[in-house]
C-alpha positions as CSV (number, residue, x, y, z in Angstrom):
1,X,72.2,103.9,149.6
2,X,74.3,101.3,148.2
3,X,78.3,101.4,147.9
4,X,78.0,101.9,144.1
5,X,75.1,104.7,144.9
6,X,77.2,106.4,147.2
7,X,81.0,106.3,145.1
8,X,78.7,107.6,142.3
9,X,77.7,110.9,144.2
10,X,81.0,111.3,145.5
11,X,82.5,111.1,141.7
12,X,79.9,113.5,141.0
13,X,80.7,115.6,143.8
14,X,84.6,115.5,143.0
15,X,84.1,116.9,139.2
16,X,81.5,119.9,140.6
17,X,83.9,120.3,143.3
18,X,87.2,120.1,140.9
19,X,85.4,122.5,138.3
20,X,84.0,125.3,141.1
21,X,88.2,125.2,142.1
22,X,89.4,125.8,139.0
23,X,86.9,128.7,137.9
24,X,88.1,130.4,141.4
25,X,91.3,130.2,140.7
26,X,90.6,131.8,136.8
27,X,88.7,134.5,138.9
28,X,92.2,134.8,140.6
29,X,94.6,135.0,138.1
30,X,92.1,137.3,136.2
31,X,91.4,139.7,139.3
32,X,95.1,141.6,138.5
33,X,96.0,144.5,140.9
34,X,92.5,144.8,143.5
35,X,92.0,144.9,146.7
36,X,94.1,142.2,148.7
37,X,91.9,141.4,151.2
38,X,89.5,140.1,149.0
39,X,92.3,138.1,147.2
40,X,93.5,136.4,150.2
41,X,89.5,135.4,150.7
42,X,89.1,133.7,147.2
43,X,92.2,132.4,147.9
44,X,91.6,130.7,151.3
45,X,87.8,129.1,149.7
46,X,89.8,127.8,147.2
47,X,92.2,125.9,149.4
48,X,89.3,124.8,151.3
49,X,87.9,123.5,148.3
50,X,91.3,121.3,147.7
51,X,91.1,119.9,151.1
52,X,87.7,118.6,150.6
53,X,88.3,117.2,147.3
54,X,91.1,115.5,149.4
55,X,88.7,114.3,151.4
56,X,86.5,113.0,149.2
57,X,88.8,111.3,147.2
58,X,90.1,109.0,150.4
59,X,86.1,108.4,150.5
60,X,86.3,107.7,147.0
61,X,89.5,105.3,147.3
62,X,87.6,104.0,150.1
63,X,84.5,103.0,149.1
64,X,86.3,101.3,145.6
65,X,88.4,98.7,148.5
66,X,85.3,98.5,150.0
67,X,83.1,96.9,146.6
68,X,86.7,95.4,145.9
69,X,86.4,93.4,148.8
70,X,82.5,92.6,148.0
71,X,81.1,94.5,150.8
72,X,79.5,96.9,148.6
């Protein structure tokens, strides 16, 4: 897979990922008074969700130096 292949997917990736967070966090603000248990699950998905989108975009950022440089 080429460099402009691969930051492709990861874009890709990124909007899917970014979209899935913020329609858990709609299901959150929208769940109102229920069980907490099950709040503090969607909750902890969707911060694991924000760390890899973190992730991908320092693969992202990477992979941009990378055809920057001519490498890709």
């Amino acid at each position: 897979m080429s460099t402009k292949d691969e930051l492709r997917q990861v874009e890709e990736d990124l909007e899917r990922l970014r979209a899935e967070n913020r329609e858990i966090r709609e299901q959150i603000r929208d769940m109102g008074a229920t069980d907490q248990m099950e709040k503090a699950a969607v909750i902890s998905q969707a911060d694991e969700q924000v760390e890899l989108i973190a992730g991908l975009e320092r693969r992202r950022d990477w992979l941009l130096q990378r055809l920057e440089e001519g490498k890709g």
